[in-house]
N, C-alpha and C positions, 0 to 999 in steps of 0.2 A: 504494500500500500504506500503510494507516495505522502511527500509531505504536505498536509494542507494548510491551508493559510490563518494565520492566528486572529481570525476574525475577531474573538471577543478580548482578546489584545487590544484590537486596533479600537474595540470600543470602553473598554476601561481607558484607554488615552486620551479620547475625545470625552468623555464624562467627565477626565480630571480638568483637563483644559476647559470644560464647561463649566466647572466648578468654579475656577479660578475667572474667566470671565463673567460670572454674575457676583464679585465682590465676596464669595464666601471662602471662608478655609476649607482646604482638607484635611481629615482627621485621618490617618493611615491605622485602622484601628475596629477591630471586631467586638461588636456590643453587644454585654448581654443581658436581655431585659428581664430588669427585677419583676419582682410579683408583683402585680396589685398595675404593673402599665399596659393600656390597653395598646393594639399594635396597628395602626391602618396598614394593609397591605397594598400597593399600588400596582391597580392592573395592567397587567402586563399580556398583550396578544402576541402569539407564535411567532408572526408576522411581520411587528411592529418594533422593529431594532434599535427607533428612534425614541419610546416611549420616555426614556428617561430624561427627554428634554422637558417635558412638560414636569414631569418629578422634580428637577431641578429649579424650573419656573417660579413653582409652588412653591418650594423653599426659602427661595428668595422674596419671593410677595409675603410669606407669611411672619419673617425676623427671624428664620432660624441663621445664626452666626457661621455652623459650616454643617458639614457633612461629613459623614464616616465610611469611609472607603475601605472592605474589604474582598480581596481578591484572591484566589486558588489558584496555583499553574500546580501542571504533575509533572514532576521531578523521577528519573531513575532510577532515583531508591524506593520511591513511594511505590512505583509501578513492580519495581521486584518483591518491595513489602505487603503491599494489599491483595497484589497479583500472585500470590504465591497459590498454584493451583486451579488458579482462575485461567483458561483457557482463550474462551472468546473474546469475556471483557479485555484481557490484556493485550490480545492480538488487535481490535478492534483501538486499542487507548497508545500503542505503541507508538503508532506517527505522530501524536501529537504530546511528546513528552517536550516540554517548555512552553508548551501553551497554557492559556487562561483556560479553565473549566466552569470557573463560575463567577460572577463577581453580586456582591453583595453593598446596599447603601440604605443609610439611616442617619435622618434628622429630627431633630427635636425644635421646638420653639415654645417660648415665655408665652405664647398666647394660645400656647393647647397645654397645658402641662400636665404632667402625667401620661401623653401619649405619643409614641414612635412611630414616625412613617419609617416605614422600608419600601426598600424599589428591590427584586433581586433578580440576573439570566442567567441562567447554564447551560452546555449546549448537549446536546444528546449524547455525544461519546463519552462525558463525564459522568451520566447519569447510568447510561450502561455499563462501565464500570464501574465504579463503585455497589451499584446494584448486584452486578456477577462477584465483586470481591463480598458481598453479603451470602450469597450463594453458597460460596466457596467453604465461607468460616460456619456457616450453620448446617449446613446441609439443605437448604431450602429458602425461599423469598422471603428475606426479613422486613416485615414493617417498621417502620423510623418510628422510634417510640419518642414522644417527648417526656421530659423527665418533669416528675411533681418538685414541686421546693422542699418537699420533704425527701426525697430522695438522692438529690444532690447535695443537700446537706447531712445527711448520713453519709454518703458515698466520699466529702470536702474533707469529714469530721476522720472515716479511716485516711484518706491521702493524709491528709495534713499531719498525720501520728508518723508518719515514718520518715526514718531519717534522711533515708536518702532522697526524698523529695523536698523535704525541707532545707536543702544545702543547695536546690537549684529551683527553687516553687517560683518564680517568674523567667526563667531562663528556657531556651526552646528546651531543652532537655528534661523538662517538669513535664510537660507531655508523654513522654516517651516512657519517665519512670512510673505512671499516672495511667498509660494503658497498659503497661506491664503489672504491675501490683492490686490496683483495683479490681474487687469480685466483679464478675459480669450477671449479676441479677436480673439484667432488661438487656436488651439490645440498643448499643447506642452507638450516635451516629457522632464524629468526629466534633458537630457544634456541641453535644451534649457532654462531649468529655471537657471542651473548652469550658463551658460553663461550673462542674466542678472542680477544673483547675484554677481556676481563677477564683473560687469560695474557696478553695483550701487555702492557696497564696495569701488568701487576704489573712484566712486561721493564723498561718503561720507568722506574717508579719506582726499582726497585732500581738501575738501573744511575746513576740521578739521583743519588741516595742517596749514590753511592760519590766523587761527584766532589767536590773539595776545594772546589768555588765553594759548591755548596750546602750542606758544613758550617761552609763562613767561614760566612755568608748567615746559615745558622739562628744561630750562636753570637751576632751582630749581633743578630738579632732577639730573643732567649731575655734577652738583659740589659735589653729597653725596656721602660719601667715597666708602659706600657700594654698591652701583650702580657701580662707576668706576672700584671695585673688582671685580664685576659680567663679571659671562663667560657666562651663560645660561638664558633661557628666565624665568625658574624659580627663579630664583636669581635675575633676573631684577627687577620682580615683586613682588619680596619679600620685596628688596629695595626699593620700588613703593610705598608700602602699609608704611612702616612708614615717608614717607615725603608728598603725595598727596592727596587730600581731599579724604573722603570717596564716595562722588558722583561721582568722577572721577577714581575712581577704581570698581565701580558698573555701568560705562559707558564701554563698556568691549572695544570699536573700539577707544574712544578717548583714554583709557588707552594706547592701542597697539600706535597709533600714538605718544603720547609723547614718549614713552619709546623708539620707533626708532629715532624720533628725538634728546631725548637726547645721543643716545648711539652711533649718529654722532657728536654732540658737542663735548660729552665726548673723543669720538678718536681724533678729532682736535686738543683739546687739550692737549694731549699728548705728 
């Protein structure tokens, strides 16, 4: 099968560039909506490749400040990881490794609050796959179950107990140890694991937060000259690395926590 053309490429590019031509920001950044927010879903016909102009439109007539911009491409190792005994899907997903498979967009605005538009398109081949890598793993056609807030919050409460995901709970690699370790009670689909990775990160953080080492840690850090210089989170961390123990900067989530913490001391005191 030759190579086809990265059509929803080309249209995550012009959605950004549309973004940025009606004065809003882009958030590069996968939301996930708490309980209790209602969702409008924007319709979207099979057809109609251009809908997300009027999505865009909307956004800007209504105050919302930007947009949240998330995007899928399949990558080589996903296709050998999901595809693993998947046949067709993978044959069918193979020419288009480096393409977009889905892209996803969501605004909010002060004058609906409480609720999320989203606009989202995938294109067939990403749906067939993924669909046949459900096959594969079940022995049959799994339905995308959504998860209850009770479930992912059980499911946040075991993540966030173990160690080794708490040494990387915002790093891509919290995924990874996050579908490795967590029971599979429901069938869930890669947004549903997001969404518990990102309740257990926060478990983890807070709970980081509250311990006296890491407000010694940050207070040590918040007074180095070089820290208070710092504009970027490279520079934070660079600053990090000569005043913090070397286990606390091979802890990658408690790194992150001191360093916000201190980089709120740090502006107070100013």
């Amino acid at each position: 099968m030759t190579r086809g053309k990265d059509t929803l490429g080309d249209t995550l590019t012009a959605i950004e560039r549309g973004i940025r031509e009606r004065g809003l920001a882009v958030f590069h950044a996968w939301v996930e909506i708490a309980k209790g927010t209602s969702v409008v879903h924007w319709d979207v016909e099979d057809d109609d490749a251009e809908s997300w102009r009027g999505y865009l439109d909307q956004a800007k007539a209504t105050g919302a400040a930007g947009v949240a911009v998330s995007a899928e491409r399949l990558t080589a190792e996903e296709l050998e990881e999901e595809g693993n005994g998947v046949v067709k899907g993978a044959d069918e997903a193979r020419p288009y490794i480096g393409h977009v498979g889905i892209i996803q967009l969501c605004w909010f605005t002060a004058t609906c609050p409480g609720v999320a538009f989203t606009w989202d398109r995938s294109t067939q081949w990403f749906e067939a796959f993924y669909g046949a890598s459900e096959d594969a793993a079940t022995g049959h056609r799994a339905e995308r179950v959504d998860l209850s807030d009770a479930q992912i919050a059980q499911l946040a409460d075991h993540l966030a107990a173990n160690a080794e995901f708490q040494r990387v709970a915002e790093q891509p690699d919290g995924e990874a140890v996050a579908a490795r370790v967590l029971p599979p009670p429901v069938t869930m689909d890669k947004w549903g694991l997001r969404s518990v990775v990102y309740r257990a990160a926060e478990l983890v953080k807070t709970q980081l937060a509250a311990t006296p080492e890491v407000e010694m840690l940050a207070k040590q850090l918040a007074v180095d000259p070089k820290f208070r210089r710092a504009t970027n989170r490279m520079q934070r961390e660079y600053a990090a690395e000569k005043v913090l123990p070397r286990e606390v900067m091979e802890h990658r989530t408690k790194l992150a926590v001191v360093i916000q913490r201190a980089t709120t001391i740090a502006v107070v005191d100013r």
